[in-house]
VOBA-901030 format. One record per residue (C-alpha): x, y, z; residue in three letters. Coordinates in steps of 0.05 Angstrom, whole numbers, padded with zeros to 5 digits, always signed. Layout:
! VOBA-901030
XYZAla/...
END
This chain:
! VOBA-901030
-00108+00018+00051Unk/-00034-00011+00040Unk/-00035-00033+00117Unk/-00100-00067+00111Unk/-00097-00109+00047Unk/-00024-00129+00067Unk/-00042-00151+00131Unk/-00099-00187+00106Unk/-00065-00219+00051Unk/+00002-00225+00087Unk/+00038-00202+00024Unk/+00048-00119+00001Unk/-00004-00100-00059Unk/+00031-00083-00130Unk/+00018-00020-00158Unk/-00038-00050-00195Unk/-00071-00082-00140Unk/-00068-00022-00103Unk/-00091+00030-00157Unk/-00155-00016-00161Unk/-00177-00023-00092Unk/-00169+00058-00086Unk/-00209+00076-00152Unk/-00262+00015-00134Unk/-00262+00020-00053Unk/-00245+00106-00048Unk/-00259+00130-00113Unk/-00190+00155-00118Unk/-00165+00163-00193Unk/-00113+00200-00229Unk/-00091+00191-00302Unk/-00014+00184-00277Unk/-00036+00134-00210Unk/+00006+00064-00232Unk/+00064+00106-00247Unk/+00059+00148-00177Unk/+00040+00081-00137Unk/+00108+00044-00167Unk/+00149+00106-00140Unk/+00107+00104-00073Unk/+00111+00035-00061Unk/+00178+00032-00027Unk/+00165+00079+00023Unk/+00098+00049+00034Unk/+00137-00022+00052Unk/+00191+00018+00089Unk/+00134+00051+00141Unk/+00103-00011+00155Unk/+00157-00048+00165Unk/+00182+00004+00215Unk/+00117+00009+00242Unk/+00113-00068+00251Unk/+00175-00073+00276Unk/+00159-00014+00332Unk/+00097-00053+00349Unk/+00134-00122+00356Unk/+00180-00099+00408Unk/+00124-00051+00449Unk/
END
């Protein structure tokens, strides 16, 4: 989901953002999901940065 809409939208969702497309698009809800999705974001950028990066130079 965080690969998709940022590659689609060529910017990284908010915390937000991303909390709605999972509880509209997956269903996915938790009472505590902004606050875990600001933690997770970082790491979320990291991977796909790495992961872009990795795919850039293969």
């Amino acid at each position: 989901m965080f690969c998709s809409y940022t590659r689609e939208n060529h910017d990284y969702p908010n915390a937000a953002v991303l909390d709605i497309h999972l509880a509209d698009g997956h269903n996915v809800h938790h009472p505590r999901s902004g606050a875990l999705l600001r933690r997770l974001l970082p790491g979320f950028k990291q991977r796909f940065d790495s992961e872009m990066s990795a795919d850039h130079i293969a």
